[in-house]
N, C-alpha and C positions, 0 to 999 in steps of 0.2 A: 315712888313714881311708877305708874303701871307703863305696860308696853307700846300703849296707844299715846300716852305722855312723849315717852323717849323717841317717838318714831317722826312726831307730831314734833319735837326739837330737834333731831336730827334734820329737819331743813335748813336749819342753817349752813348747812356747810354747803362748800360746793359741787359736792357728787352724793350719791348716798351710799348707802355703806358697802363693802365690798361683799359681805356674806348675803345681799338679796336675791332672792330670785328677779325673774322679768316682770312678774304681777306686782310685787310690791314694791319696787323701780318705778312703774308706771304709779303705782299711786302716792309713790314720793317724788315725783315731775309732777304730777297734777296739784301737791300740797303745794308745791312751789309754783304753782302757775302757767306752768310749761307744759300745755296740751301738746304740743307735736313731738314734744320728747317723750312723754308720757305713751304716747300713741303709736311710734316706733318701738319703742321698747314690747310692747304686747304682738304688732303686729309680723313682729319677727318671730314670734311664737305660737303660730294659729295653732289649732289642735289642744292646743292644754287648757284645760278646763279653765284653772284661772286666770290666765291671759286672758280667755274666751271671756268670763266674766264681767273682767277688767274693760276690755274692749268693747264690751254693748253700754256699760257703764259710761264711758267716754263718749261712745256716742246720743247717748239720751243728754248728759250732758250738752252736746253741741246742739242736740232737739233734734238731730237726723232719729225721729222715732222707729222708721221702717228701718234701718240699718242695726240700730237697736234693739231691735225686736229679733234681728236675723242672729248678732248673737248671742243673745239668751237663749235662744233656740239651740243653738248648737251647744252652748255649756249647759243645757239639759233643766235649763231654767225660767222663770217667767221674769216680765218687769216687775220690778218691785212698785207700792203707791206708795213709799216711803219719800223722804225729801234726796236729794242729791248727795246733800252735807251727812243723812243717817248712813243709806246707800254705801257711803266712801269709808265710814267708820267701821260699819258691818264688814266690807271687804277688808278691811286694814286688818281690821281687829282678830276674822278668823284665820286669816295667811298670816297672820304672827304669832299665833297660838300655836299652829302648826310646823313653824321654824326650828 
């Protein structure tokens, strides 16, 4: 099972795992459906890149596109033309690589 597997099952439970950071918190509340937890979790951590990430992420999701654009900007990054569901993968997949 790769890392994107086990992370992608650990929703089932009902917290996520105690060794996340707040970026990959937020995008295991988002695998579960829970944008405002999802969005808490990042926005308690302005400043860090992949919170920052996270959080322009969340909001393209909601379609707030100028809020999303403000932070990509700040995580030194642009919108992706990718789809949402790649988007979530690519974040998942590189902040677990780096765990």
């Amino acid at each position: 099972m790769t890392m994107i597997d086990s992370f992608r099952k650990s929703a089932s439970a009902e917290l996520p795992p105690s060794d996340m950071g707040p970026s990959l918190q937020a995008l295991w509340w988002l695998l579960r459906g829970d944008w405002t937890r999802a969005h808490e979790c990042v926005q308690q951590h302005e400043g860090e890149p992949d919170c920052d990430r996270v959080h322009a992420h969340l909001h393209r999701q909601e379609g707030d596109l100028a809020n999303a654009g403000y932070w990509y900007r700040r995580a030194g990054t642009t919108a992706p033309t990718s789809s949402l569901e790649e988007e979530w993968e690519l974040l998942a997949t590189e902040m677990l690589a780096r765990r």
